[in-house]
C-alpha positions as CSV (number, residue, x, y, z in Angstrom):
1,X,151.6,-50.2,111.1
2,X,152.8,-53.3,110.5
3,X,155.8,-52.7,108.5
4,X,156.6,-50.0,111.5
5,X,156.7,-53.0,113.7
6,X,158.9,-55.5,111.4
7,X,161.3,-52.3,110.7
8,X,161.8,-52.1,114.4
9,X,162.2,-56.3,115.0
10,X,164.7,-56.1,112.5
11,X,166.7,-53.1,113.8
12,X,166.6,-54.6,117.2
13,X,168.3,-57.8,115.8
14,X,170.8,-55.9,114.0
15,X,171.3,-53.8,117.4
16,X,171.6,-57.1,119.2
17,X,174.3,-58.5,116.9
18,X,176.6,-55.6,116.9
19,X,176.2,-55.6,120.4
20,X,177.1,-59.8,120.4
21,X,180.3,-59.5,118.6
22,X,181.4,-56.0,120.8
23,X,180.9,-58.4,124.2
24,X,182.6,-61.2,121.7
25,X,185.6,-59.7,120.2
26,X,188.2,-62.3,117.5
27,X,190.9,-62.0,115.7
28,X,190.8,-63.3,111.8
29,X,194.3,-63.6,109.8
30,X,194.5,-64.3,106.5
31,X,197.0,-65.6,104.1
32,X,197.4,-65.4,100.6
33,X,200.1,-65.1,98.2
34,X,203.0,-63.9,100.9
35,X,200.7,-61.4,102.3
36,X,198.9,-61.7,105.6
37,X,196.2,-59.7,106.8
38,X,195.0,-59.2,110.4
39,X,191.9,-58.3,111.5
40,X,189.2,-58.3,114.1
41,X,185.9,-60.6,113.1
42,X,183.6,-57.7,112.8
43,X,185.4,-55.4,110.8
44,X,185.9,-58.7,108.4
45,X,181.9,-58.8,108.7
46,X,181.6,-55.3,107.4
47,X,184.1,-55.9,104.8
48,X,182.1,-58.1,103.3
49,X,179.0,-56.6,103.8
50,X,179.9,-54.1,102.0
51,X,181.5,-56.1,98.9
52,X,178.0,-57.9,98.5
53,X,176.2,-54.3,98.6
54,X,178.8,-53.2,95.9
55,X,178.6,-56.3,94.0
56,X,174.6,-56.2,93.9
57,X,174.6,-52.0,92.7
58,X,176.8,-53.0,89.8
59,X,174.8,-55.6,89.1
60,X,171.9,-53.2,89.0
61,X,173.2,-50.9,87.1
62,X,174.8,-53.9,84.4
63,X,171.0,-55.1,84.0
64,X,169.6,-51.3,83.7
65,X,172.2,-50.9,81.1
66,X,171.4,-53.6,78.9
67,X,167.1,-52.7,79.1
68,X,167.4,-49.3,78.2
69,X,167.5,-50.0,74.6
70,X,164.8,-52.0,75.1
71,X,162.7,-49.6,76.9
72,X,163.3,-46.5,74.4
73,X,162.2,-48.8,71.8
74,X,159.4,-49.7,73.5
75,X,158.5,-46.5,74.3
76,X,158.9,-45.1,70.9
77,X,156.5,-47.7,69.7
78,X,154.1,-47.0,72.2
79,X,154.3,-43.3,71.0
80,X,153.6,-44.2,67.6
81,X,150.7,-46.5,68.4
82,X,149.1,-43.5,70.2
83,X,149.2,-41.3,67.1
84,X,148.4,-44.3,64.8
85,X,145.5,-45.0,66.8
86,X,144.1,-41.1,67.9
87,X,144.9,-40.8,63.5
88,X,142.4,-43.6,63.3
89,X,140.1,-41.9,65.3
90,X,140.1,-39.1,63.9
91,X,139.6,-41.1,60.7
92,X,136.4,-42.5,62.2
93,X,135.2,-39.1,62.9
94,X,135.8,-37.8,59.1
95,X,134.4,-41.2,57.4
96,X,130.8,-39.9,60.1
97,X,131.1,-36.2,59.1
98,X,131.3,-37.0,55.3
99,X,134.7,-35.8,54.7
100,X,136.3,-37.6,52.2
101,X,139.5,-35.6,52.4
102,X,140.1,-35.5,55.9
103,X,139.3,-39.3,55.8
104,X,141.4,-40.5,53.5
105,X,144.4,-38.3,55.0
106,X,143.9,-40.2,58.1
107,X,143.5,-43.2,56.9
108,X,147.2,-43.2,55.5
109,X,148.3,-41.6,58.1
110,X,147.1,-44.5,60.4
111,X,148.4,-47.0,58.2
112,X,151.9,-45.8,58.2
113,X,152.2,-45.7,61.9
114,X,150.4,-48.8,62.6
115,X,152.8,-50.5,60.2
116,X,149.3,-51.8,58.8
117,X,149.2,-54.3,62.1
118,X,146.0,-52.9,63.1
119,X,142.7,-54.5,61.7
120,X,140.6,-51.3,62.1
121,X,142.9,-49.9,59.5
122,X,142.0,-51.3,56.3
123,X,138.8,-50.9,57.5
124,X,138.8,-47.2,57.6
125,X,141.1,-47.0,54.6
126,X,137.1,-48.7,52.9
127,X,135.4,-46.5,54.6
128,X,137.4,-43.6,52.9
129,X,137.7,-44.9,49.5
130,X,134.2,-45.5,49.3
131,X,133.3,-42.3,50.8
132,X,135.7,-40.7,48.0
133,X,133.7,-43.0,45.6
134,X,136.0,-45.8,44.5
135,X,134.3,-48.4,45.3
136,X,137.7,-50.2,43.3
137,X,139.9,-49.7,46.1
138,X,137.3,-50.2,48.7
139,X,136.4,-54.0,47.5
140,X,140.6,-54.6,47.5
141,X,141.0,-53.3,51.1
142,X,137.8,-55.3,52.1
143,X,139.1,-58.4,50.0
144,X,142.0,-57.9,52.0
145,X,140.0,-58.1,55.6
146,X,139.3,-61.3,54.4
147,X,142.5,-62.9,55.1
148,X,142.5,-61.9,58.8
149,X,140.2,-63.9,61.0
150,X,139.8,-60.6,63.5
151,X,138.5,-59.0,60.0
152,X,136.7,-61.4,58.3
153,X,133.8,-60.4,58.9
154,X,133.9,-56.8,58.7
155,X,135.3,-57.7,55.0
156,X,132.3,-59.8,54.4
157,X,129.9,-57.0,55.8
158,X,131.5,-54.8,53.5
159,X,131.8,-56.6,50.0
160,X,128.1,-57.3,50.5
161,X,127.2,-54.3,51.1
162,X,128.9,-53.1,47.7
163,X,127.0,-55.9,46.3
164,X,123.5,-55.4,47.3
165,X,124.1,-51.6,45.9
166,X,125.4,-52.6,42.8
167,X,122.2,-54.9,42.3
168,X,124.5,-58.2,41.9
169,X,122.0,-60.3,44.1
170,X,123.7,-62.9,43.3
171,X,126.9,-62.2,44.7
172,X,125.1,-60.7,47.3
173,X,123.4,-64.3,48.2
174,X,126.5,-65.9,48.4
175,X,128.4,-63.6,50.7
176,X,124.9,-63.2,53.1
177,X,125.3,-66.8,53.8
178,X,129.4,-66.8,54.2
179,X,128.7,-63.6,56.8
180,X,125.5,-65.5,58.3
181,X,127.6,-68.6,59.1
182,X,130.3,-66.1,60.4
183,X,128.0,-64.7,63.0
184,X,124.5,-66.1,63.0
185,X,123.5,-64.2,65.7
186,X,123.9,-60.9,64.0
187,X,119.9,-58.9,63.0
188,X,121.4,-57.0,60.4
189,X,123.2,-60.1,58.6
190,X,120.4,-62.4,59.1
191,X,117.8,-59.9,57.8
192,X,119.9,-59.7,54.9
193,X,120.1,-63.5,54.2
194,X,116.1,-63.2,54.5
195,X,115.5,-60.1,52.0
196,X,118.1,-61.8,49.3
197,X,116.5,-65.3,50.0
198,X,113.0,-63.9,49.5
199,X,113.7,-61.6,46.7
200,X,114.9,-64.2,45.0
201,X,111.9,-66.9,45.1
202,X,114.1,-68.9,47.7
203,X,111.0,-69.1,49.3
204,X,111.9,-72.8,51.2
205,X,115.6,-71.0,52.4
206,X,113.8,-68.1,53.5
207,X,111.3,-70.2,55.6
208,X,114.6,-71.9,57.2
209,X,115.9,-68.4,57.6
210,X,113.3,-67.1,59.1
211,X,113.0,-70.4,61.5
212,X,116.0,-69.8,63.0
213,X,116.3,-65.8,63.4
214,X,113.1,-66.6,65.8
215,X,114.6,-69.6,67.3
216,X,117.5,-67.0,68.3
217,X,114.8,-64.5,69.4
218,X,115.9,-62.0,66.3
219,X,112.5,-61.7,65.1
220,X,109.3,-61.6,67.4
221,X,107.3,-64.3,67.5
222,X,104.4,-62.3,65.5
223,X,106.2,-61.2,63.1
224,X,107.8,-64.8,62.7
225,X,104.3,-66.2,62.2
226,X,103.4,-63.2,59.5
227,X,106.4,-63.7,57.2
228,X,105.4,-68.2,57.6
229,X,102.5,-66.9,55.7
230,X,103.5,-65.2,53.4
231,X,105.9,-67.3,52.5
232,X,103.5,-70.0,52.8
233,X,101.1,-68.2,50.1
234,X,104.2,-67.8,48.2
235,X,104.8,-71.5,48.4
236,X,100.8,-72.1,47.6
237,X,101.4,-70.1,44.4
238,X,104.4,-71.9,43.1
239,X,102.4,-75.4,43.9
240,X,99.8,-73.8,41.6
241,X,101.8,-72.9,38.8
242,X,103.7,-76.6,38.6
243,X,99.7,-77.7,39.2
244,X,100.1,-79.5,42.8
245,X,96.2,-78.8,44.0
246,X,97.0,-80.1,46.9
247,X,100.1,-78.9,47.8
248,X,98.6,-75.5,47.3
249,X,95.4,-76.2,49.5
250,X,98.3,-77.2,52.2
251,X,100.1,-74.1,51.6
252,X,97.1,-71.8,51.7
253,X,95.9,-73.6,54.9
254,X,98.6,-72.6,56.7
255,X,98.8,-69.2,55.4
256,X,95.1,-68.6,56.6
257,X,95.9,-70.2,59.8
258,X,99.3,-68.3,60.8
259,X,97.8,-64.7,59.2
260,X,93.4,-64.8,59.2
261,X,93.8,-61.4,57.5
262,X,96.1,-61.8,54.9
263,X,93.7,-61.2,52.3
264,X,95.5,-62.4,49.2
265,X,96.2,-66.0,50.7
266,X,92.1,-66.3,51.6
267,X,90.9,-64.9,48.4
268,X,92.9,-67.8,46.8
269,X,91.4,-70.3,49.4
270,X,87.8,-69.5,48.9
271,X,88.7,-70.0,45.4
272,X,90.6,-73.3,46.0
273,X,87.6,-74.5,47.9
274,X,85.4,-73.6,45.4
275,X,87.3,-74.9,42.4
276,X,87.7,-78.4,44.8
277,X,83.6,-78.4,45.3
278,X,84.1,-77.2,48.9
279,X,81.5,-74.5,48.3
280,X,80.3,-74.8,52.2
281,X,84.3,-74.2,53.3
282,X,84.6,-71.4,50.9
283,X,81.3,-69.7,52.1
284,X,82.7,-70.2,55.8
285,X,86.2,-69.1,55.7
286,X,84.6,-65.8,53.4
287,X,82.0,-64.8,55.6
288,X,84.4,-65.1,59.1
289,X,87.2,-63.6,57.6
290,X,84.0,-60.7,55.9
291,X,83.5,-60.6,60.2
292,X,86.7,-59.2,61.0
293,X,88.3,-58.1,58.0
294,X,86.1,-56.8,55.4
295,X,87.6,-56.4,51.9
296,X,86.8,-55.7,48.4
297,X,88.4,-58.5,47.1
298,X,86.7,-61.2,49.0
299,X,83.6,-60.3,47.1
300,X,84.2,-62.1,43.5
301,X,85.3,-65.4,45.4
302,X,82.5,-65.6,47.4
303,X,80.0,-65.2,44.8
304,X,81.5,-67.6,43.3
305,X,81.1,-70.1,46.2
306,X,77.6,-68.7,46.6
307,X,76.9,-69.8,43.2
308,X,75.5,-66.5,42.3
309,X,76.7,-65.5,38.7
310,X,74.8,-62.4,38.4
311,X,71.4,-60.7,39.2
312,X,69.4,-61.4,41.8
313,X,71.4,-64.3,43.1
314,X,74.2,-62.0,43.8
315,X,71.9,-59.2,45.8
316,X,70.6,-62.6,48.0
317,X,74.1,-63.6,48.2
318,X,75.4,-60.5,49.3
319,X,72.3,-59.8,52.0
320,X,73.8,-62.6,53.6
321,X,77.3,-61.3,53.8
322,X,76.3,-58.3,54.8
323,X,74.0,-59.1,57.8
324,X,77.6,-60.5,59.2
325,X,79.4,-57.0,59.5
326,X,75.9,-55.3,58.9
327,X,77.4,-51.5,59.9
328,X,80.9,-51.6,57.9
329,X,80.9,-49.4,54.6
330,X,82.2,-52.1,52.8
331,X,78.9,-54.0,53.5
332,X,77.2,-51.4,52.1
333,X,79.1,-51.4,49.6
334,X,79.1,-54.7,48.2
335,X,75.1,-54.5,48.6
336,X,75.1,-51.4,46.3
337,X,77.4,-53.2,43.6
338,X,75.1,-56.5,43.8
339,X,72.2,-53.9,43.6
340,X,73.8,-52.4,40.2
341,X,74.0,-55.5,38.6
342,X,70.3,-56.4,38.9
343,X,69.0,-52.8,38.4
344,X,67.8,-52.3,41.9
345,X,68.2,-48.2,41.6
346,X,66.3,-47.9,44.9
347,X,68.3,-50.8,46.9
348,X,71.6,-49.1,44.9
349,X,70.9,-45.5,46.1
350,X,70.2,-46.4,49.8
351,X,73.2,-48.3,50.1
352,X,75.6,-45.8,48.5
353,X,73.8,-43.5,50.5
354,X,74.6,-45.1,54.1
355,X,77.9,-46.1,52.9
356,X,78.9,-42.4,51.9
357,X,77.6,-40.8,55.3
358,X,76.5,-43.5,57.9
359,X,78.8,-42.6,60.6
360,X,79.7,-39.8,59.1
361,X,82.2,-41.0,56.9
362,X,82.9,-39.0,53.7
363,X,81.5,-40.8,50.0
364,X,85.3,-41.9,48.4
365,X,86.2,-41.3,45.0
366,X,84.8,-45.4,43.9
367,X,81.0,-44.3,45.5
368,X,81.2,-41.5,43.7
369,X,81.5,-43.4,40.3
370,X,79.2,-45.8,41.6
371,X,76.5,-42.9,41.9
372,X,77.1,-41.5,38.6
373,X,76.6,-45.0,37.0
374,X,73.4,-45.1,39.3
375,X,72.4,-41.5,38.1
376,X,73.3,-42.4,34.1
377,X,71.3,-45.9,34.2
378,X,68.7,-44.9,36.3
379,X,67.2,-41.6,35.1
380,X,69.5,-41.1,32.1
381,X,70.5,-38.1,33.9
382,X,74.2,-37.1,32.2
383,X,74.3,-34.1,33.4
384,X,74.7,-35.5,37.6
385,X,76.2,-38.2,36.2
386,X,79.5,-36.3,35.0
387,X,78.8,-33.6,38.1
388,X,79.4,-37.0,40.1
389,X,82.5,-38.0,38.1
390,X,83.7,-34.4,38.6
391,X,83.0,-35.1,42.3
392,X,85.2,-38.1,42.2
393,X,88.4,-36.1,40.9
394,X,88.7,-34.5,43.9
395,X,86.6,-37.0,46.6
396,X,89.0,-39.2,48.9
397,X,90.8,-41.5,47.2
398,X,90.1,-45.3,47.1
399,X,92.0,-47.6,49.3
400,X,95.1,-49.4,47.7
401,X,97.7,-51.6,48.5
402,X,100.0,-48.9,50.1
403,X,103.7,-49.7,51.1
404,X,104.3,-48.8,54.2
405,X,108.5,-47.7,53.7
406,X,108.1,-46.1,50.4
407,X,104.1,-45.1,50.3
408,X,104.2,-46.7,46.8
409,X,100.5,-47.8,46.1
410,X,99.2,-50.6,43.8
411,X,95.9,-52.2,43.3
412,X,97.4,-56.4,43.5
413,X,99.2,-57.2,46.6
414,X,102.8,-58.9,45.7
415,X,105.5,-60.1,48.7
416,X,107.8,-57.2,48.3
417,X,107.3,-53.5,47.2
418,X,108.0,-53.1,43.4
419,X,109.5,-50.0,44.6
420,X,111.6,-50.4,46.9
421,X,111.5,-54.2,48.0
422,X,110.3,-54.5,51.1
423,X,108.9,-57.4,51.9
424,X,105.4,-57.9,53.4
425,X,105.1,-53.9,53.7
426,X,101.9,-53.2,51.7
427,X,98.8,-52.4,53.8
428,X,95.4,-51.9,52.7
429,X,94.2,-47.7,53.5
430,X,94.2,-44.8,51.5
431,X,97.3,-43.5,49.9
432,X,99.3,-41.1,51.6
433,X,98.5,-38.2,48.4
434,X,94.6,-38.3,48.9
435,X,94.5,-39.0,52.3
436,X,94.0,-35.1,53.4
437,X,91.5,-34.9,50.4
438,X,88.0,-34.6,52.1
439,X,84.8,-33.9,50.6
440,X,81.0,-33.0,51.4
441,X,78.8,-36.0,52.5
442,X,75.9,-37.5,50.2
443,X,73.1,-35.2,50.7
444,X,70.3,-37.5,52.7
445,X,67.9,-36.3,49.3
446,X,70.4,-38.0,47.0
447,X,71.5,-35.3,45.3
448,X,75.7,-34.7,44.7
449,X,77.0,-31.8,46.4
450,X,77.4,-28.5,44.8
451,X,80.2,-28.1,42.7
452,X,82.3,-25.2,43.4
453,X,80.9,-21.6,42.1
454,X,77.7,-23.6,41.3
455,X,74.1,-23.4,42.7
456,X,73.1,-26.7,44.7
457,X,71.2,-28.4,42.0
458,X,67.2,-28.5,42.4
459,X,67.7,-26.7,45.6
460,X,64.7,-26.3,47.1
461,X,62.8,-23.0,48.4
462,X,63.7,-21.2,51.2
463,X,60.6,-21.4,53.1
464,X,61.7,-18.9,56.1
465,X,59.5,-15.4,55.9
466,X,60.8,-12.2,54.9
467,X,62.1,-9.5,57.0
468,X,59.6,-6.4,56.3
């Protein structure tokens, strides 16, 4: 509306003028060279009006002359930065779907049309070589990246990633920490730093590591506080070996504290205690950590800190445990080993008993040795002693140290995986191969169960009547 309005203002002045120089008509004569021209003042007006408009389209069309070479050239580079970069695409898409070929054909494609300005580029010609398996000509293109500050990184991310898989953790090390001061805010790189440091022993640059990935909230503040630990035991270990008491005792103090139920780092503990004299600190921290997490392998140390080599001293010892975490199998567990030890067959029996079907939880492959050792020693009885061993082949299996990536199952916990690295992954359960293995629960008479195709041993009359 408004330019309606300044379109009509302006006509109305040009109106108005026309009209002035009608009502105020002049002559103009000029003089130039012998001639002489004559002429009213607004036909001298629209002479010159109309040289200006003449003079400003040539200049126009003088200007538009001298861009068009400009503009096609620009155009055709557009045109070939539209195919370079749908080429690169289409790259992208092969170097996903796997095909080497179809990668590689883009990726030259790309390059040639980009005049090799784009970064993304060299990055998909490494995708393709790689996926064409010449890892040669992916390290030059990523060694390449390098040079360009909009690629460095992507060239570090790469060259270390042909590093860890060629197992040169070395190299590996040194290019996590270039990549990690390159972007320390990235999970992946920083996770990286953290498994090279740690599967190195770099325990103390792995503690830093891990410091500062939860200081930039990459890491959860739990799992911050588990992997302290365990690098803390780690550290308690090494202090050991170099024979630094207490800079192990430190070290195992704060592992216990950060992670109550990493079992390795308070087995070691009780045993520091013990070792130092601290038999009441030992007996503590193993009968609290007994009430929560119960464990096979807190039994030894805290005998030990109990003072209870063998015999009865180790059945009193364990009553005591027990009575803490009186219902857990492992509690009846531990009473039936102590029991073994000082031939207490009954004691033995009614613990193995309760710990195979209180609750009704299935006797595992270890109870089942345990009765067989019961039924050998006891009554000299071979013959349920190996139908208990039998028993044990196919009962559930024992609990292990199970990884929890791979499934890979041990019997010592260690920081990583021997299988495939991970760190901190092992758990204590059953392993995943027995854990659908079930088997018949203890008998409350004592006797094993049946074996397959056999009678129930000493199976006892059936005292219903008989139909007539």
């Amino acid at each position: 509306m408004w330019r309606w309005i300044f379109f009509l203002i302006g006509l109305c002045l040009v109106v108005a003028g026309v009209v002035w120089f009608v009502q105020h008509p002049g002559d103009v004569t000029l003089q130039w060279q012998g001639w002489r021209l004559d002429t009213s003042v607004g036909v001298m007006i629209a002479i010159v009006l109309l040289f200006a408009v003449a003079t400003a389209l040539v200049y126009r069309f003088w200007r538009f002359l001298r861009a068009v070479p400009g503009e096609i050239g620009a155009a055709m580079k557009e045109r070939r930065q539209r195919k370079g970069y749908t080429a690169l695409s289409g790259g992208m898409v092969a170097v996903a779907a796997g095909d080497a070929g179809e990668a590689r054909r883009q990726a030259r494609r790309a390059e040639a049309l980009l005049s090799g300005s784009a970064p993304l580029t060299r990055l998909l010609s490494a995708q393709s070589a790689q996926l064409d398996g010449d890892e040669k000509a992916a390290e030059k293109f990523f060694t390449e990246m390098l040079d360009d500050p909009d690629t460095r990184f992507l060239g570090l991310r790469g060259l270390l990633t042909q590093a860890v898989k060629a197992g040169d953790k070395t190299r590996a090390l040194e290019l996590a920490q270039s990549a990690y001061r390159l972007q320390p805010k990235s999970e992946w790189v920083a996770a990286t730093l953290f498994d090279l440091q740690s599967g190195s022993g770099a325990w103390r640059n792995a503690l830093d590591t891990n410091d500062d990935m939860a200081r930039k909230r990459l890491l959860d503040k739990p799992d911050a506080e588990r992997r302290r630990a365990v690098i803390a035991f780690e550290l308690a270990r090494e202090a050991e070996a170099a024979g630094d008491g207490a800079g192990a005792l430190k070290q195992l103090k704060t592992a216990c504290d950060l992670a109550p139920d990493l079992i390795p780092a308070v087995t070691a503990l009780v045993r520091r205690f013990t070792s130092d004299g601290q038999h009441r600190k030992a007996v503590a921290l193993g009968e609290k950590t007994w009430s929560k997490t119960p464990h096979p392998d807190l039994l030894d140390p805290y005998w030990e800190a109990r003072k209870a080599p063998d015999g009865i001293s180790r059945v009193k010892a364990s009553e005591k445990l027990a009575q803490i975490n009186a219902d857990h199998r492992e509690s009846h567990i531990a009473l039936a080993r102590a029991s073994l030890g000082a031939e207490l067959w009954g004691e033995a029996r009614k613990h193995l008993l309760a710990a195979g079907a209180g609750g009704g939880l299935e006797p595992q492959a270890r109870i089942c040795r345990m009765m067989a050792e019961l039924e050998e020693r006891e009554n000299g009885d071979l013959t349920k002693a190996r139908e208990w061993l039998v028993r044990a082949g196919s009962a559930p299996g024992d609990e292990k140290w199970v990884c929890s990536d791979c499934g890979n199952a041990v019997d010592v916990w260690t920081a990583h995986c021997g299988n495939c690295n991970a760190f901190d992954s092992y758990a204590w359960r059953t392993p995943p191969h027995f854990s659908g293995l079930s088997a018949p629960a203890l008998a409350d008479t004592g006797q094993p169960p049946a074996l397959p195709g056999t009678a129930a041993p000493d199976a006892p009359a059936s005292t219903s009547p008989a139909k007539t």
